[in-house]
N, C-alpha and C positions, 0 to 999 in steps of 0.2 A: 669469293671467287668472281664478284663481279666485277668488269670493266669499268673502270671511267665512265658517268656517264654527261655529255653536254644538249643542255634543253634552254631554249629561248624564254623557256617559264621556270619558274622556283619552283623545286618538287617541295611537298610537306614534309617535316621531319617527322620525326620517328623514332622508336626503340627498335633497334635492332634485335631480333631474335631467333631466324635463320638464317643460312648465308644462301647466297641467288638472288636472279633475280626474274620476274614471273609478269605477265602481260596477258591481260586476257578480260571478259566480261565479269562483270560484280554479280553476286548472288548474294544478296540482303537477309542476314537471317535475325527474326527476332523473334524470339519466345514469349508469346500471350503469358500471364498471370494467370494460373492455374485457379477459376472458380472458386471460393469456398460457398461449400454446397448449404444447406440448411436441413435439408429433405428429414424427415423424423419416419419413424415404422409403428406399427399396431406392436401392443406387450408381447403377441403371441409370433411375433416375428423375432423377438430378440436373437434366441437360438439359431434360428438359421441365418441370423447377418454375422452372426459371432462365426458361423461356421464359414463362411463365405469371405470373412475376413481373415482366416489363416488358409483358406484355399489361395487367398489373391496374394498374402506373403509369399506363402510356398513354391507360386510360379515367380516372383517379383525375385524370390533370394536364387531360384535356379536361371531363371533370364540374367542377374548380375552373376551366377555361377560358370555363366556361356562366355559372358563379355571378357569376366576375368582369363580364360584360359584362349580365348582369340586375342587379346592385347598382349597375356603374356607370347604366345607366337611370334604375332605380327611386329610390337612394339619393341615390348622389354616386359620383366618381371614388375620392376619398380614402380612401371606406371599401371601394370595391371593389381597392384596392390589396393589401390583406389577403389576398386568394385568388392573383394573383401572387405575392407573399413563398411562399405554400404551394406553386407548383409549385416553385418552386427548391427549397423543402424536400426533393420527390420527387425533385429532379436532383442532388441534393448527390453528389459523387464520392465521399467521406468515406461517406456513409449506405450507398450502392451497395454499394462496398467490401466493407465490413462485413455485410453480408447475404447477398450471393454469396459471402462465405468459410464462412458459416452452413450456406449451404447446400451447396456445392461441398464441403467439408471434414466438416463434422460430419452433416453428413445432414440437418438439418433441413428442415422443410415451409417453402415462402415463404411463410406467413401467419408461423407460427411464427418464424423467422429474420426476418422485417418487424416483426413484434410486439419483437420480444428488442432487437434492434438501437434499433429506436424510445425505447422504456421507457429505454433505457441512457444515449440523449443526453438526452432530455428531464429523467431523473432527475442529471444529469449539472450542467445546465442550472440548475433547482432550487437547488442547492445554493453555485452560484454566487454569489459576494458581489458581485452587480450586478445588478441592479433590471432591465434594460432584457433583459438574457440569459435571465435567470430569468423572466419574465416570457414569451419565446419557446418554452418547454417545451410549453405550451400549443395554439402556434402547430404546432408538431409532432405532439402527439397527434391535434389536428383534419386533419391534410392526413393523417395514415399512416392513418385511420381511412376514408378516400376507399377507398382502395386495397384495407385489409382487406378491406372491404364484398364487393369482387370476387371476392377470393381466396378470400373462405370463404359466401359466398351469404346471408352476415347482415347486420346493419347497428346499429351504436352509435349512429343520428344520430335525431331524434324526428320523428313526424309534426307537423304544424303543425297546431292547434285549428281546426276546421271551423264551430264557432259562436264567439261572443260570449264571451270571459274575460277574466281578470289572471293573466296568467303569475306564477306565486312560482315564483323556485329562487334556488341560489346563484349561478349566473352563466350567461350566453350564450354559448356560441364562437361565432366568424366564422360559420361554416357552420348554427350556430342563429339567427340573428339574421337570417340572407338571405332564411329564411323569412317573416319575420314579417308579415303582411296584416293593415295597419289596421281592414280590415273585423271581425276575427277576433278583433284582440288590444286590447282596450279600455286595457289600461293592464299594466306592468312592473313589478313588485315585487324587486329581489335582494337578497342576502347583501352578497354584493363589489361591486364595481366605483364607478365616478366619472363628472364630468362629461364627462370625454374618452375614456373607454372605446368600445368597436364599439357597445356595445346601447342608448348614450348619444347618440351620433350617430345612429344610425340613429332609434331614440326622436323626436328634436329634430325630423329629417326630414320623417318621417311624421306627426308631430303627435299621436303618443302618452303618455298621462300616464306617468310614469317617477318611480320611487324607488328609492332604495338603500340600503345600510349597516343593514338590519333584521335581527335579531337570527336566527343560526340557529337556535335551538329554534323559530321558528315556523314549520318546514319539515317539522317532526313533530307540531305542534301543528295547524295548517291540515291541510284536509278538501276534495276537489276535489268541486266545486260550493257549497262553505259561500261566502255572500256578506261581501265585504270593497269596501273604496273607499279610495283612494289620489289622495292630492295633492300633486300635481309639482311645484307652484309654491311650497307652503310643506312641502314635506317629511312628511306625515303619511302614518300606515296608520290607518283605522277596522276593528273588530273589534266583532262583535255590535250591532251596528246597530239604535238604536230606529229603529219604524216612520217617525214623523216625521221624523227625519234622512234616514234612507232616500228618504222624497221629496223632500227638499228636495235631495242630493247627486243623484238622478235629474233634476231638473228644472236644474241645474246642468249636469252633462253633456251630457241636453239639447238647452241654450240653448247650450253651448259647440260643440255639433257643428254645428247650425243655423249659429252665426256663422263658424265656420271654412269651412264649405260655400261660403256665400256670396260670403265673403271668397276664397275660392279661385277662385270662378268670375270673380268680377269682374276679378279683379286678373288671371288669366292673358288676360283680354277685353281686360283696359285697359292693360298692360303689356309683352307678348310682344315688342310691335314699336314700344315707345316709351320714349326715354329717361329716366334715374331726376332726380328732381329731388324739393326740397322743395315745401312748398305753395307758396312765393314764386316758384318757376321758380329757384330754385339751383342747379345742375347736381350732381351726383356721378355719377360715373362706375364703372358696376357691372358686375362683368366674371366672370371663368371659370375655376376650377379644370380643366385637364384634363391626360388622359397618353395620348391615343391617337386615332387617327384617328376611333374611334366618341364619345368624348366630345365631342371637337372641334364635330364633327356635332352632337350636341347641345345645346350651348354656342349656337350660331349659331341655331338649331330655338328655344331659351328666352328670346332677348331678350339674348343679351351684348353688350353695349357692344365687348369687345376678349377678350382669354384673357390673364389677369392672372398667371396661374402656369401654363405649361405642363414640364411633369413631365418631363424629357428622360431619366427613367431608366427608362421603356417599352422603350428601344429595347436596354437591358446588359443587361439581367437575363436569369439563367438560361444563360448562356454562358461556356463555356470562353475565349473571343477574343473582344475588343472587336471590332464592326463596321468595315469600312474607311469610308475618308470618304466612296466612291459611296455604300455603301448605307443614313450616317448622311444624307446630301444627300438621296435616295431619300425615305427613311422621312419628313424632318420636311419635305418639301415636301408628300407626301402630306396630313400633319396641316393644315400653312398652307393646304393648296386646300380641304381638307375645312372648315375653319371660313368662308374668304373667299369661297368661293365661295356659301353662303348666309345668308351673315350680312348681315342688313343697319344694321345701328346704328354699325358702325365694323371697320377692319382694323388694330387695333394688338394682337400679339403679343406677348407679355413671354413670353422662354425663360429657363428656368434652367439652368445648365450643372451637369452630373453632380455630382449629390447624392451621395455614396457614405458609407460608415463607418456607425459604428453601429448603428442596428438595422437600415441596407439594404446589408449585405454583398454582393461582388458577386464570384464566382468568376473575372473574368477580369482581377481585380486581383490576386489573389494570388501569380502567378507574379511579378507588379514587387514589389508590398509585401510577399508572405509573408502566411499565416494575421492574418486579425482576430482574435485572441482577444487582448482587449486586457480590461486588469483594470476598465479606467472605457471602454466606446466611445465615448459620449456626448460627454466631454472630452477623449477622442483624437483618431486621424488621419483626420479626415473632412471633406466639401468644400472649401471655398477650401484648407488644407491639401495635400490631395493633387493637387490643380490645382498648387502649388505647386514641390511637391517630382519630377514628372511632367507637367512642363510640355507634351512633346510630345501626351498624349493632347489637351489641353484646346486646344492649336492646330488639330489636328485637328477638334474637336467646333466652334471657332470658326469655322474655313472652310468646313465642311457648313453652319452654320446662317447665316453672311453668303448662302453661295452662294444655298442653298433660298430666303432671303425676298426677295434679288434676283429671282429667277425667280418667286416665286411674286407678285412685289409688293407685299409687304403690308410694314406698318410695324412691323419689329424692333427690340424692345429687347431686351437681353443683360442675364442679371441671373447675378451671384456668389455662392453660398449661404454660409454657416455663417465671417461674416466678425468676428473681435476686433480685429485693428489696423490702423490707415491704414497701415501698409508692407507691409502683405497687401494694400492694395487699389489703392496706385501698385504696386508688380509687376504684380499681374491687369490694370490697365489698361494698361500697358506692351505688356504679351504683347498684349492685343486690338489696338492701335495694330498691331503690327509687324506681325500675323498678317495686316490689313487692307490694310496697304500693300504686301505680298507679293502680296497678291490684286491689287492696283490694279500693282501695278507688269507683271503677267502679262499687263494689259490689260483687266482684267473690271473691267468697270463696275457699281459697288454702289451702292444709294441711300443719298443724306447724310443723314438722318435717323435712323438709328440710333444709338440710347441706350443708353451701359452703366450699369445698375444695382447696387444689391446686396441682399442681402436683413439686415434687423435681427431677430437671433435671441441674442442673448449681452449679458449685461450691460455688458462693456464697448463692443458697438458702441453702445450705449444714451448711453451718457457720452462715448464720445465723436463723438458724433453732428453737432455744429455743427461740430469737423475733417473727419468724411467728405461732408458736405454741401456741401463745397469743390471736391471733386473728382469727384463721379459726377455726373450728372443726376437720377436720382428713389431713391426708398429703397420697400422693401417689408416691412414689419412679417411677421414667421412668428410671429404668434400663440401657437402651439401649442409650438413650442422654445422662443419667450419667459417662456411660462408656465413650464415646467419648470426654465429656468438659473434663474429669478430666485426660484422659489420650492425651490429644489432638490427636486425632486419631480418622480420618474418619472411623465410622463403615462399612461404605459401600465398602471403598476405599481396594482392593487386598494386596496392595502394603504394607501399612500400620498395618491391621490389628494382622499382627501376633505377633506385640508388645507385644501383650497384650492375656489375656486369661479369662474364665468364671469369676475366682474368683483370679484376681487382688488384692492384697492386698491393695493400695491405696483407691479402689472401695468397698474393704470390710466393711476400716474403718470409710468411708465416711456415707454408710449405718448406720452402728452401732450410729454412731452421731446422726444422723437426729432422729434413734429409743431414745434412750436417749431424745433427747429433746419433743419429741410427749409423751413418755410415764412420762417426769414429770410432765407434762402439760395434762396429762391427755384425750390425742385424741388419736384415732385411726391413725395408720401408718400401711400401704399398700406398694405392691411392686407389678407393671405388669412389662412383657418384658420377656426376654429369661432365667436371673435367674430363676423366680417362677414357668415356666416350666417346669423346669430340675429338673426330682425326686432325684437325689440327692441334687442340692441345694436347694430345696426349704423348706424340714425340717430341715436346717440349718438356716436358714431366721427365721423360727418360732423360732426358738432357741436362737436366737441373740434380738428377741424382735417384729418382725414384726407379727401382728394379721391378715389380709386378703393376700392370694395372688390373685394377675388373672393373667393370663392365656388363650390360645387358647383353645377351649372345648375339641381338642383332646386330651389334655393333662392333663384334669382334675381327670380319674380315677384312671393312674398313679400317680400322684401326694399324692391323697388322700392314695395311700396305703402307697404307703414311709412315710410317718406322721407318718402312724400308725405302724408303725415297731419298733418303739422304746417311750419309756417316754420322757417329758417333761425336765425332768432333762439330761439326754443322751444329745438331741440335743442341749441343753445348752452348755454343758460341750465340744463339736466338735465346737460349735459355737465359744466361746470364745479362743478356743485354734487355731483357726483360725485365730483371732485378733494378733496373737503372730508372726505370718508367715511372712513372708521379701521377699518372691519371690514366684512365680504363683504355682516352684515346689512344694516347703515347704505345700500350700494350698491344690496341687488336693492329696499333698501323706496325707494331714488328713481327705480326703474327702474320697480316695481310702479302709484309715482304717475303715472309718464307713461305707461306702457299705459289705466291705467282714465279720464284723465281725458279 
């Protein structure tokens, strides 16, 4: 959305990572190295530091129990998922372990033995020759640092800016980034990170201008209140700023906050409670990221069409023992009433059945499979995989989620994650056949409109996509996994990510494929993740052939306006001439042309 901009001095390049553009004082943030303590106790203190250290969990896993359901609100689900991973972190048996021996044996203080224990997996972590592990290190230091806080009456975490700045550091954790008030935070400046990163999504979200990849000497160069200005949309830092630039980038911002205002207001006035369509009356069908009965809730509250990805791994995490099938029935009718019951735009559900492996370990797997320390997770034993090889959980997870959407009446689709061959996906629909005729055969009456899916995450479901189109009903594009197999690049990983960009041509043409063979075959093709998000490309998506997107709900009213800003043939016509593109530039400058004109 930003202007041209001309400066008598070279701005610094940059990763683009929001679009805007933001002017204003530096607020330098850098996080001290949390102490490792030493401090030891008397034998006769053991018990009460033991006890004191599942009092400082207990508030440590309900403070990330707060964070999580403010981020799912404010942000999205997806990035509130982040603070879930961290309480399993504080539940790890592995972690426990290790710290009540710390302290039971060696004497140590439980800050101390938390600290020690912590530092050792995380450093452990690091060192890892896997992107997706080493990357988790992190995820570690932010949740044990919950807990510290308690134990020692201090706190490693920053307060959030009270006026108007540009955040400069090298990076955000989860737990900095939950902070962050548009009002406060004009624009992001980092070291590290990507488009797919926490501080990048949330950024996107919020409508924050966002940059990355600048050089760390400017972390001791920069002066908090020295004025700088950052542009998200073409990658720049300004530095020493003539006056006349200086208005012109003020009057910029602006004019950009004014139009997002407006544009916000309208669109939630003219969208909440009305279907997405292009300017011609084309329909696309915009629907709902969620994982839990509160997003659900808000999904329906935002204007969703349906819940296009509902997250069924809310209900495993953090447990020793999968759920039995009452209380997996229990739990996902609760979700189906919480969205059907105030939704008005439609009652079509898409579940996905347990996501597991990778970077979402689940400790009540490992009694079946044994420890995930798997040298690649990513390309290991994860979704359709372990459905696979553990057929009975996923019969179980089959007959809760028929039972629940019978009862609750809403219209269920069943979707397969992380699938590479058609004989992974006649099995999975085999099992769901028998698992349903078991049920009918019992006398329970199910409704006939349920549709098994699967999700397009792998390059080979990619190719062979006009085979699996034979055999399911609809497909669901995972963006965000797609992006990483096909460019091999950890999404999560810093280091890595700024290979690559929103709209990747590789990833573009990958999309277009899959659409191609869903729509000769006559199913429905979907896309969630950070594309369908992003109101620019999301009526490009439509354009290129995709019929539903989902989406976090915050991002549902934006999205549905963008659609409608243009005909059906428009977003064709940007779509396909996107196909044409050889590099990320070539993409964002046809993307840049259909926003301005």
């Amino acid at each position: 959305m930003s202007q041209e901009l001309h400066a008598p001095i070279a701005p610094l390049p940059a990763l683009a990572i929001s679009a805007g553009v933001a002017i204003g004082p530096v607020h330098l943030f850098r996080r001290a190295p949390a102490p490792i303590e030493q401090s030891t106790i008397g034998s006769e203190q053991v018990e009460g530091e033991l006890q004191r250290l599942q009092e400082a969990l207990g508030h440590a896993i309900q403070e990330l129990q707060t964070l999580s359901t403010h981020v799912a609100e404010t942000v999205g689900r997806s990035e509130a998922d982040i603070f879930e991973a961290q309480q399993l972190i504080l539940e790890d048996p592995d972690l426990l372990e290790e710290v009540q021996a710390l302290i039971a044996q060696q004497h140590y203080s439980a800050a101390s033995a938390l600290q020690q224990a912590a530092k050792r997996q995380a450093d452990e972590l690091e060192l890892v020759d896997n992107e997706v592990l080493a990357a988790r290190s992190t995820d570690i230091r932010d949740a044990v640092a919950h807990a510290i806080k308690y134990l020692t009456g201090t706190s490693q975490t920053w307060a959030a800016p009270t006026t108007p700045v540009i955040i400069v550091a090298d990076d955000l954790t989860p737990s900095d980034t939950a902070k962050l008030d548009p009002r406060n935070v004009l624009g992001i400046c980092t070291v590290t990170g990507g488009p797919t990163t926490h501080a990048a999504i949330i950024a996107r979200t919020l409508e924050i201008p966002a940059i990355a990849g600048i050089d760390p000497a400017l972390l001791d160069m920069l002066r908090d209140g020295e004025l700088i200005a950052v542009d998200g949309s073409q990658g720049l830092l300004y530095q020493h700023i003539p006056t006349d630039l200086q208005q012109q980038l003020q009057a910029t911002a602006r004019q950009q906050w004014q139009d997002r205002s407006l544009t916000r207001l309208r669109a939630q006035a003219q969208w909440q409670q009305r279907r997405a369509s292009t300017a011609d009356g084309t329909a696309v069908q915009v629907s709902a990221n969620v994982g839990d009965v509160e997003s659900a809730h808000a999904a329906a509250e935002s204007g969703a069409e349906g819940i296009g990805l509902l997250r069924t791994e809310f209900l495993f995490g953090g447990r020793s023992a999968f759920p039995d099938e009452q209380e997996q029935f229990e739990s996902y009718l609760a979700v189906f009433r919480a969205f059907a019951q105030h939704a008005q735009l439609g009652q079509t559900i898409v579940a996905r059945t347990l996501d597991a492996g990778a970077d979402k370990p689940f400790p009540a797997l490992e009694p079946l499979i044994g420890p995930l320390h798997e040298a690649n997770p990513a390309l290991g034993l994860r979704g359709a995989r372990i459905h696979l090889i553990y057929d009975e959980l996923l019969r179980q997870q089959l007959r809760a989620l028929l039972l629940a959407g019978s009862e609750a009446d809403i219209h269920l689709h069943i979707m397969f994650p992380m699938i590479a061959t058609l004989e992974e996906v006649r099995r999975l629909i085999n099992i769901y056949h028998e698992t349903r005729a078991g049920l009918e055969t019992a006398g329970i009456i199910l409704r006939t409109d349920t549709q098994v899916g699967i999700m397009i995450e792998t390059p080979s479901a990619v190719f062979m996509a006009d085979a699996l189109a034979r055999v399911v009903d609809f497909f669901s594009i995972g963006a965000n996994d797609l992006y990483q197999y096909t460019m091999a690049a950890d999404r999560t990983n810093g280091r890595v990510t700024g290979m690559f960009g929103l709209l990747e041509p590789a990833v573009w043409r990958s999309i277009y494929r899959v659409v191609q063979a869903a729509n000769q075959a006559g199913k429905l093709v979907a896309v969630c993740g950070e594309l369908a998000a992003d109101p620019r490309i999301a009526p490009l998506l439509a354009g290129l052939g995709v019929q539903e997107l989902s989406m976090n709900p915050p991002a549902i009213v934006r999205v549905k306006a963008a659609l409608h800003r243009r005909t059906i043939d428009y977003w064709q016509q940007r779509a396909h001439d996107l196909l044409l593109a050889e590099t990320v530039t070539d993409a964002l400058t046809i993307v840049e042309t259909a926003e301005q004109e």
